[in-house]
N, CA, C and O atoms as a Tripos MOL2 file, in Angstrom:
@<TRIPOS>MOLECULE
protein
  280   279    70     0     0
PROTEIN
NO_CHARGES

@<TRIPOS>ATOM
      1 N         -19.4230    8.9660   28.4840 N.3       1 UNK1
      2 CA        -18.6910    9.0050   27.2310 C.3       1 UNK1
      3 C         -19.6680    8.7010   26.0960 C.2       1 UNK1
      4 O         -20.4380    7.7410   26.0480 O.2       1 UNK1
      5 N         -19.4860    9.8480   25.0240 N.am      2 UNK2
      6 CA        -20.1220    9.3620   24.1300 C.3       2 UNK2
      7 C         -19.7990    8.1470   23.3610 C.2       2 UNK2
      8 O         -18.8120    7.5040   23.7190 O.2       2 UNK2
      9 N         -20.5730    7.6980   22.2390 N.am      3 UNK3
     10 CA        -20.1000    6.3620   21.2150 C.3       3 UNK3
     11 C         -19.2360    7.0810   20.4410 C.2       3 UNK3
     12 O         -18.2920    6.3340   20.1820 O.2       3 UNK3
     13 N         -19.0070    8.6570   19.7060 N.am      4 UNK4
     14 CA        -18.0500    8.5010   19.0430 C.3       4 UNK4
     15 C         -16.9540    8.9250   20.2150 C.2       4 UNK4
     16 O         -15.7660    8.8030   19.9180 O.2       4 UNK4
     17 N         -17.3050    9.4230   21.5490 N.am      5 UNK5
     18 CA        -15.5100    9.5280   21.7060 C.3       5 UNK5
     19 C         -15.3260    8.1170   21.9630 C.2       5 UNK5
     20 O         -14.1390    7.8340   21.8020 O.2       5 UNK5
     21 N         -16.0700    7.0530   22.3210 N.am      6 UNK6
     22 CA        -15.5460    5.4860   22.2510 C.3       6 UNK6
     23 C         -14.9650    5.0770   21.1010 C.2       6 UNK6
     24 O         -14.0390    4.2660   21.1170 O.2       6 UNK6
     25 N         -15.4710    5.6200   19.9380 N.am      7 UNK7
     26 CA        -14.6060    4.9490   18.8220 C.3       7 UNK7
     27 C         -13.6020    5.5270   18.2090 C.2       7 UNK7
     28 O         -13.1030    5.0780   17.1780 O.2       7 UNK7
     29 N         -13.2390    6.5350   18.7750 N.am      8 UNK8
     30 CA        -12.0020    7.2630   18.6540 C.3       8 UNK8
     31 C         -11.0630    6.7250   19.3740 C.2       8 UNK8
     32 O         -10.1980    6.0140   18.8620 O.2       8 UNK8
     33 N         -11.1110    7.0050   20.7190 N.am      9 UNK9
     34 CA        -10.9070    6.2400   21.6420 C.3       9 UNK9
     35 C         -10.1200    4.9600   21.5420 C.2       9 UNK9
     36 O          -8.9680    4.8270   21.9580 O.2       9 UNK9
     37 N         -10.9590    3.8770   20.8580 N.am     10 UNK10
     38 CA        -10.1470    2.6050   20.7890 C.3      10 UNK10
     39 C          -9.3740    2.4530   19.4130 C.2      10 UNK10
     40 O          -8.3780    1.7520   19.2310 O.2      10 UNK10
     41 N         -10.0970    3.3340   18.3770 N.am     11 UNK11
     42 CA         -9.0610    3.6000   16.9850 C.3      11 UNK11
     43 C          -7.4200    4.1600   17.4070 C.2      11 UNK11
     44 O          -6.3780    3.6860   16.9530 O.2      11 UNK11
     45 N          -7.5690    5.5420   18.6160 N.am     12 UNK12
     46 CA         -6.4080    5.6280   18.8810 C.3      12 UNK12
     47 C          -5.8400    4.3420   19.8040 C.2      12 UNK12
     48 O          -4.7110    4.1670   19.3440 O.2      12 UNK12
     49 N          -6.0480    3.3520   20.8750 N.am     13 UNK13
     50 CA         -5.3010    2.6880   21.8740 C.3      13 UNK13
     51 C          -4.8560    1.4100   20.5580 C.2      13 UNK13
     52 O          -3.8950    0.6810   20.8050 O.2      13 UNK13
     53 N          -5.5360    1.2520   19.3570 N.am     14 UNK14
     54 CA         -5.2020    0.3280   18.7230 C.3      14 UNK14
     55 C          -3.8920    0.6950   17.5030 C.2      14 UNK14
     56 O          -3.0860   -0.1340   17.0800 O.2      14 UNK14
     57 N          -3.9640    2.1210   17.1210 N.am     15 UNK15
     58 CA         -3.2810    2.6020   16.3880 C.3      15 UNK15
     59 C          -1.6790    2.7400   17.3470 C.2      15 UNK15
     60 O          -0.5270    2.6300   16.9270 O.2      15 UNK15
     61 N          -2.2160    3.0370   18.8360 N.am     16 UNK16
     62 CA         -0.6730    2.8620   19.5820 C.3      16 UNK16
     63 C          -0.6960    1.4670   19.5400 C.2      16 UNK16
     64 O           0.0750    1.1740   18.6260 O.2      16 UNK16
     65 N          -1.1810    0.3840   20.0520 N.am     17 UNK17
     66 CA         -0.6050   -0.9420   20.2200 C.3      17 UNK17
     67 C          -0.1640   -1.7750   18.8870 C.2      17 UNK17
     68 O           0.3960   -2.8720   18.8630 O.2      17 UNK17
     69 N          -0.5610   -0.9710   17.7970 N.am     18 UNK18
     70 CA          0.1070   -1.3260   16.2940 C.3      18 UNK18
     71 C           1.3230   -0.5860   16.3670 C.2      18 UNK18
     72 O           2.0720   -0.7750   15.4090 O.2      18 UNK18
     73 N           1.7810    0.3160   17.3640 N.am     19 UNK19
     74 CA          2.7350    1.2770   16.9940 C.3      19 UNK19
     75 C           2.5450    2.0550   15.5870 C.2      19 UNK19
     76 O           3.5330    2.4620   14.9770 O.2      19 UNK19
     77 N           1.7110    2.1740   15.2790 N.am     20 UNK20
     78 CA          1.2380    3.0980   14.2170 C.3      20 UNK20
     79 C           0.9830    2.9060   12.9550 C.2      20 UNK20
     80 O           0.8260    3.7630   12.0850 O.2      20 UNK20
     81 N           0.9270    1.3500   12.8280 N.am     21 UNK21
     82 CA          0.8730    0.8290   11.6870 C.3      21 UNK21
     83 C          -0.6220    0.5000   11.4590 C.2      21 UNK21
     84 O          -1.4080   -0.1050   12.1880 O.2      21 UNK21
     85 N          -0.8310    1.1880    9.9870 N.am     22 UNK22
     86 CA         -2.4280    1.4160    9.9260 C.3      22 UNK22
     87 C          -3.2360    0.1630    9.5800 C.2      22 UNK22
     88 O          -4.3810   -0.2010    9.8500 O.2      22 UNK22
     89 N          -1.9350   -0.5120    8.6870 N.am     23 UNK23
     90 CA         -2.5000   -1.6040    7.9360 C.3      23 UNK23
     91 C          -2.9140   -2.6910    9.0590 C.2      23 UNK23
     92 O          -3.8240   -3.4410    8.7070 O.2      23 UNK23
     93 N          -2.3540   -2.9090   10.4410 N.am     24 UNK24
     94 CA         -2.2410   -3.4880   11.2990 C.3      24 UNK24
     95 C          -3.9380   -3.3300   11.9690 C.2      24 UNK24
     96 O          -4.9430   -4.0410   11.9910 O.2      24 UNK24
     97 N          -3.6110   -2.1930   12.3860 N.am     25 UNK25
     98 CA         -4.8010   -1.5090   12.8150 C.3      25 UNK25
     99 C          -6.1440   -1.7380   12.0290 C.2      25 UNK25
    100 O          -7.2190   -2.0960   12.5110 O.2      25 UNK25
    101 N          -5.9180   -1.5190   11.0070 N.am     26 UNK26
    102 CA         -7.4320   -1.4050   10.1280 C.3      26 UNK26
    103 C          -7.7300   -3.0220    9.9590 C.2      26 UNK26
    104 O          -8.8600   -3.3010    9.5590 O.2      26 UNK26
    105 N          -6.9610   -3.9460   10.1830 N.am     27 UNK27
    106 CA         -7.4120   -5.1320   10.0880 C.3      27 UNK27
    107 C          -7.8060   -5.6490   11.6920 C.2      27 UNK27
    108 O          -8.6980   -6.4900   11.8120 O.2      27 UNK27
    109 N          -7.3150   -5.2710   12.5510 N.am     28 UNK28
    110 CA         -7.4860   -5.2750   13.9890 C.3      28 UNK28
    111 C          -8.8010   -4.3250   14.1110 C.2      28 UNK28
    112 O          -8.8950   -4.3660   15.3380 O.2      28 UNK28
    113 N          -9.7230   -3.6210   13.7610 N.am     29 UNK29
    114 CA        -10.2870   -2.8680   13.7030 C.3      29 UNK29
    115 C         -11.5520   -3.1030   13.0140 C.2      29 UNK29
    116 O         -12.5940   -2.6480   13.4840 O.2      29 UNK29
    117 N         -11.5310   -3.9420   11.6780 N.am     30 UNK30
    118 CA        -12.0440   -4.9570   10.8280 C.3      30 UNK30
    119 C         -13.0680   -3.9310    9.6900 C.2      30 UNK30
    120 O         -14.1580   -4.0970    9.1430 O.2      30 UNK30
    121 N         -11.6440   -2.4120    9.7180 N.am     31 UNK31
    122 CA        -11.8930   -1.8930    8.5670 C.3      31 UNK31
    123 C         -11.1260   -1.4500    7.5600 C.2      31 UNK31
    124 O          -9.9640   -1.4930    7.9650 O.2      31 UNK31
    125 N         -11.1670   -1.0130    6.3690 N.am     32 UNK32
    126 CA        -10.3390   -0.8390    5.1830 C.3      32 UNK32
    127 C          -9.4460    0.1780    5.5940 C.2      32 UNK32
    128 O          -9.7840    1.1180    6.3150 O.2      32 UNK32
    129 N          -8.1060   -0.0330    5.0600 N.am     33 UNK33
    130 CA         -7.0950    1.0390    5.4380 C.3      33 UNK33
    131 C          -7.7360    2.4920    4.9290 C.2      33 UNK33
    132 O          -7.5530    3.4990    5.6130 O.2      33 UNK33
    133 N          -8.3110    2.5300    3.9930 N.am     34 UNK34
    134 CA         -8.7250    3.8650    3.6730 C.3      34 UNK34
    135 C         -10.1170    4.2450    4.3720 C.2      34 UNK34
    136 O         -10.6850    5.3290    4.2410 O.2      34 UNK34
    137 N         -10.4800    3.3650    4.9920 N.am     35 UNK35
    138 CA        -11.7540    3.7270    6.0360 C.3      35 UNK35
    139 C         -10.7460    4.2030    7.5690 C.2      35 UNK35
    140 O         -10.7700    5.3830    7.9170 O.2      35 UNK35
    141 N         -10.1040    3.4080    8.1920 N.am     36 UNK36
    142 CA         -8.8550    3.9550    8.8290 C.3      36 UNK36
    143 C          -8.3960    5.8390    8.5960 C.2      36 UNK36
    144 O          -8.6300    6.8410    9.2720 O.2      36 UNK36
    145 N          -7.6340    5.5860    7.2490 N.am     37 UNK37
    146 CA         -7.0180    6.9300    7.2450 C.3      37 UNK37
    147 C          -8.2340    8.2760    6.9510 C.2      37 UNK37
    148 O          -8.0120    9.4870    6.9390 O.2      37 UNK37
    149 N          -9.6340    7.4940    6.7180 N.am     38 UNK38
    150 CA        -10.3490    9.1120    6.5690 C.3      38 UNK38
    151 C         -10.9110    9.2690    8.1360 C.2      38 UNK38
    152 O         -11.3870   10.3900    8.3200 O.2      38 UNK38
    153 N         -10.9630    8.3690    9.3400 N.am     39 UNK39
    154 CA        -11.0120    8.3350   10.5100 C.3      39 UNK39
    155 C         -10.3650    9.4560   11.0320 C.2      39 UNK39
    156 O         -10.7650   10.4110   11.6980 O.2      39 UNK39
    157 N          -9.0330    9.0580   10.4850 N.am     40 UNK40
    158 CA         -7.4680    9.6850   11.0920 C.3      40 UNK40
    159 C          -7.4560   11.2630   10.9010 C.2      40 UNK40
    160 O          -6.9940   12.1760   11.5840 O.2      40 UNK40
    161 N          -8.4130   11.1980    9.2370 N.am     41 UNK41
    162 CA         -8.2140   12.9120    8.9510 C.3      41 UNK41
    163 C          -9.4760   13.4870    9.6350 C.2      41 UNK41
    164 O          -9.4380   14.6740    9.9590 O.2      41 UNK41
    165 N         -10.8720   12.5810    9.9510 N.am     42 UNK42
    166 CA        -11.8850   13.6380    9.7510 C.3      42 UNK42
    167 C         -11.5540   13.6100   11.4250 C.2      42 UNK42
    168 O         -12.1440   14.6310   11.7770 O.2      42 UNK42
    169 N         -10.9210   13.0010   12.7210 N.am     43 UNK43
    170 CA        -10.9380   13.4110   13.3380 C.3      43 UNK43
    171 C          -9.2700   14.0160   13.8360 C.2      43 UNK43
    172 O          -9.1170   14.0680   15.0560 O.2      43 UNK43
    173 N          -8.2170   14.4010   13.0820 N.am     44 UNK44
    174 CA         -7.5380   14.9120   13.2450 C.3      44 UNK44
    175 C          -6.5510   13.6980   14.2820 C.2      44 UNK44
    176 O          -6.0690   14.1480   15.3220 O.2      44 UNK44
    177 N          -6.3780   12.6460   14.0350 N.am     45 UNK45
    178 CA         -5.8290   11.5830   14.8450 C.3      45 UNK45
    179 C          -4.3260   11.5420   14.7250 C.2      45 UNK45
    180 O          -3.9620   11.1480   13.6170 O.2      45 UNK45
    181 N          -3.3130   11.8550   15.6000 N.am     46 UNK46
    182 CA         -1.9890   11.6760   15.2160 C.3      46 UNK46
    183 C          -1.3280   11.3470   16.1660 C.2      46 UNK46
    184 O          -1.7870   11.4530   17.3040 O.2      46 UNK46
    185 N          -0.2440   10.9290   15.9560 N.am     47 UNK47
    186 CA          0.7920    9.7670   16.1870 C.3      47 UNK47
    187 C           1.7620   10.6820   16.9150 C.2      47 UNK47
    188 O           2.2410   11.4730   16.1030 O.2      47 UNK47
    189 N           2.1300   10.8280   17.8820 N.am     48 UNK48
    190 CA          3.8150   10.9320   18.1600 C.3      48 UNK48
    191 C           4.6010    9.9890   18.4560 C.2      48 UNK48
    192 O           4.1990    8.9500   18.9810 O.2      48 UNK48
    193 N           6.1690   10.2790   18.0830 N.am     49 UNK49
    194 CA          6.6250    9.3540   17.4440 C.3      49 UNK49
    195 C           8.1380    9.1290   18.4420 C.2      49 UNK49
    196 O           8.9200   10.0690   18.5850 O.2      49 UNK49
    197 N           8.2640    8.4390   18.7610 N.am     50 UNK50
    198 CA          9.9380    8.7790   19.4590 C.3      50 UNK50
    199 C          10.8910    8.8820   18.5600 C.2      50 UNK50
    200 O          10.7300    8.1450   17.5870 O.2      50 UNK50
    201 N          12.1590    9.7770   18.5520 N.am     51 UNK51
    202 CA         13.5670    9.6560   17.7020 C.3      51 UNK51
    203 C          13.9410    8.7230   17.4650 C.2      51 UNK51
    204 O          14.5760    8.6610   16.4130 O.2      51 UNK51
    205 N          13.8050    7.6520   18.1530 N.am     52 UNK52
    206 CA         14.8180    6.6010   18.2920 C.3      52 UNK52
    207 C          15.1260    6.1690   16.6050 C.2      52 UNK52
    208 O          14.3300    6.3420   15.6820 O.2      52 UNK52
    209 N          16.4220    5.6020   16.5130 N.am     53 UNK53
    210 CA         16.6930    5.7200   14.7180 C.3      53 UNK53
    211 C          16.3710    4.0600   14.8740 C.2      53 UNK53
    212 O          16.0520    3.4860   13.8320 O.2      53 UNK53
    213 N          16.4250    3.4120   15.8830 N.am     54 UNK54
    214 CA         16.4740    1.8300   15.4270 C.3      54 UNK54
    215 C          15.2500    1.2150   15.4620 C.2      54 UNK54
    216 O          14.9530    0.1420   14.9360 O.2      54 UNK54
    217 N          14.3090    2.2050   16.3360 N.am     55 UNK55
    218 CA         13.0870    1.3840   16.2380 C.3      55 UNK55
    219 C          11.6840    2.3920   17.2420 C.2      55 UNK55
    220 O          11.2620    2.2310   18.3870 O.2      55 UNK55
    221 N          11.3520    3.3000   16.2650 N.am     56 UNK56
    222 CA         11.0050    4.5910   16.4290 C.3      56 UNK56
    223 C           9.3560    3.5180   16.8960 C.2      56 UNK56
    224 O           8.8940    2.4890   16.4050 O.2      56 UNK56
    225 N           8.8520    4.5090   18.1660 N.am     57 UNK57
    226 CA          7.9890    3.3170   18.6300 C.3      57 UNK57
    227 C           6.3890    4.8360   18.9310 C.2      57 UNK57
    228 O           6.8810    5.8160   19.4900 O.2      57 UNK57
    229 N           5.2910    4.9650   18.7250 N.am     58 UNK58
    230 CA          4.6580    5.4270   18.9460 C.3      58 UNK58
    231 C           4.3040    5.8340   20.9170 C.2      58 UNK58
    232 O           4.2190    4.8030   21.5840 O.2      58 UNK58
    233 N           4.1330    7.0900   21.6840 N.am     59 UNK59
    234 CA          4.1630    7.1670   22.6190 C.3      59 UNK59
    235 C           3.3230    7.9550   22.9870 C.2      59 UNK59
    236 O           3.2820    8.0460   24.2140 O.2      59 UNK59
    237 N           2.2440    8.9100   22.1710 N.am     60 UNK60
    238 CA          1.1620    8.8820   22.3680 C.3      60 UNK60
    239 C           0.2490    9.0360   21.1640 C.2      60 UNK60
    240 O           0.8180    8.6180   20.1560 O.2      60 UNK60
    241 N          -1.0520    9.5240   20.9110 N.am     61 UNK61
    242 CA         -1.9050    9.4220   20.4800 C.3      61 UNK61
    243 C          -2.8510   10.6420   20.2410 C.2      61 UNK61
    244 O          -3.7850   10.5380   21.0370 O.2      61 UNK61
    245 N          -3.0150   12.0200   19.2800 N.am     62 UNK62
    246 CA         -3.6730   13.1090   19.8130 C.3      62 UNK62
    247 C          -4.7680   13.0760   18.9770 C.2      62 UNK62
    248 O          -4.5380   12.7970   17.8000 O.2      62 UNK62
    249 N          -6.1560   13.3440   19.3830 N.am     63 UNK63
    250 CA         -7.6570   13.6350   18.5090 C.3      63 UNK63
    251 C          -7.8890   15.2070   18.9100 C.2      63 UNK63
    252 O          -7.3750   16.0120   19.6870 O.2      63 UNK63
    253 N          -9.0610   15.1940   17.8450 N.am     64 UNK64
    254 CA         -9.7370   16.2180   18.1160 C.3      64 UNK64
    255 C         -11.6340   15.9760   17.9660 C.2      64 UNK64
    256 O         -12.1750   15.6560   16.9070 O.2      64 UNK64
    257 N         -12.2140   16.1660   18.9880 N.am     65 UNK65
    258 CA        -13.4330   16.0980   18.5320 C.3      65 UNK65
    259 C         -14.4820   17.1000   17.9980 C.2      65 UNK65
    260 O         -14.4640   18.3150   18.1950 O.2      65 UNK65
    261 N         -15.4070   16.3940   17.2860 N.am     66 UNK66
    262 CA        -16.1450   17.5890   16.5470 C.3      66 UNK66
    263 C         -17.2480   18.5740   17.4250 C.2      66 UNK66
    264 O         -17.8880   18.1860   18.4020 O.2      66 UNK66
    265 N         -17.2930   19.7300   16.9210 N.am     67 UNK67
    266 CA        -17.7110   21.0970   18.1150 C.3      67 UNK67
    267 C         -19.0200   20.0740   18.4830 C.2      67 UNK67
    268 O         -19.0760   20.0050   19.7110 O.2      67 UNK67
    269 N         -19.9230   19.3830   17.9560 N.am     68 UNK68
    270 CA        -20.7480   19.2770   18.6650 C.3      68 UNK68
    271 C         -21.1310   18.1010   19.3540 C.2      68 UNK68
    272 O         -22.2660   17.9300   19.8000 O.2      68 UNK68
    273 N         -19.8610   16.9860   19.4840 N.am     69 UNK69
    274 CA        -19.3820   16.0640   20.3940 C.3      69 UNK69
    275 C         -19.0950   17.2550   21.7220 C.2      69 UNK69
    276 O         -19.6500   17.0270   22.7970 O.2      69 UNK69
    277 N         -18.4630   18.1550   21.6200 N.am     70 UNK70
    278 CA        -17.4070   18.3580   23.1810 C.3      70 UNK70
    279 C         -18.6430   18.7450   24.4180 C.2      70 UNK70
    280 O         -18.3060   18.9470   25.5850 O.2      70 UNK70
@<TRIPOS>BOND
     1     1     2 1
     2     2     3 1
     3     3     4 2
     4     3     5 am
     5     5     6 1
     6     6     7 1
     7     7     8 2
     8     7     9 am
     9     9    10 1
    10    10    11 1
    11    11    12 2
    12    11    13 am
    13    13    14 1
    14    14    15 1
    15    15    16 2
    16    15    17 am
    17    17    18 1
    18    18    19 1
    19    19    20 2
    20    19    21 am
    21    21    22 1
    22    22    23 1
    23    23    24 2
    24    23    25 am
    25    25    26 1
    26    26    27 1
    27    27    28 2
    28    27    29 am
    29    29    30 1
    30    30    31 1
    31    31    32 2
    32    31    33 am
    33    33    34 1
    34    34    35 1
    35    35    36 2
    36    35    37 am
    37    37    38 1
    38    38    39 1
    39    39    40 2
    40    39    41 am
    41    41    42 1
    42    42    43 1
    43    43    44 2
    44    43    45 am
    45    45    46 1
    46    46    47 1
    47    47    48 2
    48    47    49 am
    49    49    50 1
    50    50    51 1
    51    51    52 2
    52    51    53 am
    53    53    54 1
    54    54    55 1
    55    55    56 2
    56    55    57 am
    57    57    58 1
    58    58    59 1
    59    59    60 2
    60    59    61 am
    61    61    62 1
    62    62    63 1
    63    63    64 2
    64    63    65 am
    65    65    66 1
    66    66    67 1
    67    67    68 2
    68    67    69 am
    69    69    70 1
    70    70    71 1
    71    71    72 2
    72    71    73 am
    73    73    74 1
    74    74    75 1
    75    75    76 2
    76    75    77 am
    77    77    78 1
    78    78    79 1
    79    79    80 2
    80    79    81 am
    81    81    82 1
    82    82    83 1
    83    83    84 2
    84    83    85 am
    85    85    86 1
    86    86    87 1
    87    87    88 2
    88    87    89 am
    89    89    90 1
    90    90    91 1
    91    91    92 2
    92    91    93 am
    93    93    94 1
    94    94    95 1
    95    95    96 2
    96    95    97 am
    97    97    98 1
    98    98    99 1
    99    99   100 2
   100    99   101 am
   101   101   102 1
   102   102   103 1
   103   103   104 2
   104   103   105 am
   105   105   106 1
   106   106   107 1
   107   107   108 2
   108   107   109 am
   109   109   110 1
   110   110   111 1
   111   111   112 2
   112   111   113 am
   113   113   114 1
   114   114   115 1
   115   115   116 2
   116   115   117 am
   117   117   118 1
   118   118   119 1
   119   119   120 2
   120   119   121 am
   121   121   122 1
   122   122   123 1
   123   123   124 2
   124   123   125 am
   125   125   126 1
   126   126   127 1
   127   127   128 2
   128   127   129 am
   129   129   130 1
   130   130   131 1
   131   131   132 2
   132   131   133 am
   133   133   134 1
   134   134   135 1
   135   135   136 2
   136   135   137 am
   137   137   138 1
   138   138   139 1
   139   139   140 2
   140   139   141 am
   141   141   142 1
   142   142   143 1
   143   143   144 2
   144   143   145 am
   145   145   146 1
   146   146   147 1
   147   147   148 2
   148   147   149 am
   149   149   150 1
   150   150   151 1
   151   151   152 2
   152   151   153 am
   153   153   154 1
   154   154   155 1
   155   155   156 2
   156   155   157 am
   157   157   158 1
   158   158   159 1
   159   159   160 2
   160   159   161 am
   161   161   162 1
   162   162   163 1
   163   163   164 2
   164   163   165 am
   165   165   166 1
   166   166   167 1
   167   167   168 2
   168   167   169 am
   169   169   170 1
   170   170   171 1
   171   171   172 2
   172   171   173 am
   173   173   174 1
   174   174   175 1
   175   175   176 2
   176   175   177 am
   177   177   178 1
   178   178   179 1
   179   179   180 2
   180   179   181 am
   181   181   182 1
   182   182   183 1
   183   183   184 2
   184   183   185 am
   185   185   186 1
   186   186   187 1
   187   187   188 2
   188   187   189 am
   189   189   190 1
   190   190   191 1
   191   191   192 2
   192   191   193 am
   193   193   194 1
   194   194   195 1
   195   195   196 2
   196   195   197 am
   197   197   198 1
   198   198   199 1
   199   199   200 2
   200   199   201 am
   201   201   202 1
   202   202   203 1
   203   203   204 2
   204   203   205 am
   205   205   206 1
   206   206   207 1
   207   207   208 2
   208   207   209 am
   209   209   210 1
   210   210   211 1
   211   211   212 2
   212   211   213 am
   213   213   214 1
   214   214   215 1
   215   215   216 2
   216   215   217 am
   217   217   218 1
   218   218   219 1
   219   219   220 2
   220   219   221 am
   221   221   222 1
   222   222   223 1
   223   223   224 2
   224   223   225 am
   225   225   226 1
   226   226   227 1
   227   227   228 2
   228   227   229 am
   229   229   230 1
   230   230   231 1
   231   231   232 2
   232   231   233 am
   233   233   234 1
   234   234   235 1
   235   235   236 2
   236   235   237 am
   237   237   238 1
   238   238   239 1
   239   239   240 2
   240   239   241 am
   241   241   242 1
   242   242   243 1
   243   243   244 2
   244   243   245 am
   245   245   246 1
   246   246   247 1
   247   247   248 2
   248   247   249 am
   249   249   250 1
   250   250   251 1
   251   251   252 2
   252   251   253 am
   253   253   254 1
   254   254   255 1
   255   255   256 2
   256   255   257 am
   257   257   258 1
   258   258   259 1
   259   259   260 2
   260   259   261 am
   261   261   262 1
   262   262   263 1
   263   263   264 2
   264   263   265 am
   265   265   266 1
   266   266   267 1
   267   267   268 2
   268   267   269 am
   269   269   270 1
   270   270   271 1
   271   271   272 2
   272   271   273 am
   273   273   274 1
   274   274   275 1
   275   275   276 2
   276   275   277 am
   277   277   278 1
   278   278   279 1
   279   279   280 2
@<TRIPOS>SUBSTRUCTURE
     1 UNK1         2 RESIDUE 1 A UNK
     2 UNK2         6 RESIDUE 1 A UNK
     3 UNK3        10 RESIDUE 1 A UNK
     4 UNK4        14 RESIDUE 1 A UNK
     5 UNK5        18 RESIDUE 1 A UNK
     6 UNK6        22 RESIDUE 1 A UNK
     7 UNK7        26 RESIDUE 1 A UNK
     8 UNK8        30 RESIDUE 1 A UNK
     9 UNK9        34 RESIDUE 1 A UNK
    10 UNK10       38 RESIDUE 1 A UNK
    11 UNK11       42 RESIDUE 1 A UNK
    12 UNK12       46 RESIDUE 1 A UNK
    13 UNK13       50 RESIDUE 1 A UNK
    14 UNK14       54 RESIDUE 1 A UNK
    15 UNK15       58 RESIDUE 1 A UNK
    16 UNK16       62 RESIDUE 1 A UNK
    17 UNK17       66 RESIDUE 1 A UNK
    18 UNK18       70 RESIDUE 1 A UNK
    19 UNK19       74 RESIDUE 1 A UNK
    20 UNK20       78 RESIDUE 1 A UNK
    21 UNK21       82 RESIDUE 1 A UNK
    22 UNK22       86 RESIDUE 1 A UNK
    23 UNK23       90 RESIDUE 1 A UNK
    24 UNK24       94 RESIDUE 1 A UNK
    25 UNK25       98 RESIDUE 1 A UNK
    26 UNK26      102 RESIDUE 1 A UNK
    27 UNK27      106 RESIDUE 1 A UNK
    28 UNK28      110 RESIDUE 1 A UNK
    29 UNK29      114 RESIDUE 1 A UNK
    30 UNK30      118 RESIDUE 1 A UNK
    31 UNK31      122 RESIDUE 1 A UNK
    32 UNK32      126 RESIDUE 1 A UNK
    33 UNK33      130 RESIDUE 1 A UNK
    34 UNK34      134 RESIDUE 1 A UNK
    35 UNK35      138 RESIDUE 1 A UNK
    36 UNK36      142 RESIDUE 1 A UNK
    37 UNK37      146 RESIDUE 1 A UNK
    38 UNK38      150 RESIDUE 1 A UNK
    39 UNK39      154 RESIDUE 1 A UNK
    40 UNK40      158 RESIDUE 1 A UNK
    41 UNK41      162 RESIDUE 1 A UNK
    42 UNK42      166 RESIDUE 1 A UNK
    43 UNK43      170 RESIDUE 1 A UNK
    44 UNK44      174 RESIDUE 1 A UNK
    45 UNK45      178 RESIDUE 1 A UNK
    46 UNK46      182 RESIDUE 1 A UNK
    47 UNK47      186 RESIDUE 1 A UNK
    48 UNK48      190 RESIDUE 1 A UNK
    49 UNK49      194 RESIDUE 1 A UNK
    50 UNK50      198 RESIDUE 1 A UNK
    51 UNK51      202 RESIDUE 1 A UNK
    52 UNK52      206 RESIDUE 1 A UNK
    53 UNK53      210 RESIDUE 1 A UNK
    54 UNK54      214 RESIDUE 1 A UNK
    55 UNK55      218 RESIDUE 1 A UNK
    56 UNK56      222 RESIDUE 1 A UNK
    57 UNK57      226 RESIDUE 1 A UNK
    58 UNK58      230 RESIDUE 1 A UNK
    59 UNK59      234 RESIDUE 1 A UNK
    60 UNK60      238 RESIDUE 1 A UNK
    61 UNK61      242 RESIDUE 1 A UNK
    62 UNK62      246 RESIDUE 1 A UNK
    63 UNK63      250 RESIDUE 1 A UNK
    64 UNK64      254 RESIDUE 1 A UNK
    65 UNK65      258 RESIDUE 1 A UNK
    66 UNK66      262 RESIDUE 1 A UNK
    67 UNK67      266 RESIDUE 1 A UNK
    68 UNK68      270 RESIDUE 1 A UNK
    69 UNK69      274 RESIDUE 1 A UNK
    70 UNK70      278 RESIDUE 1 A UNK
């Protein structure tokens, strides 16, 4: 495994164990929410989400890595 799929990697297992809460995350992480969300965009990081209306809980986690990571 490379170092960045490691830090993808634990950005996503931390972004699920926040249940998707960034602010959570980026302090668990011990970086700025907006260092977080350009993570999220430059590697395409997203959340699925369950329906549930009372307490909608994150259940997985999808990336994408860059062509010359794969």
């Amino acid at each position: 495994m490379k170092l960045i799929e490691a830090k993808i990697d634990y950005v996503s297992k931390t972004l699920k164990h926040t249940n998707g809460n960034k602010a959570r995350a980026a302090r668990i992480l011990g970086i700025s929410e907006s260092g977080l969300h350009k993570l999220c965009k430059t590697y395409k990081i997203t959340l699925l989400v369950t329906k549930d209306s009372f307490q909608p809980r994150v259940i997985s986690v999808k990336y994408s890595l860059p062509m010359e990571v794969k």
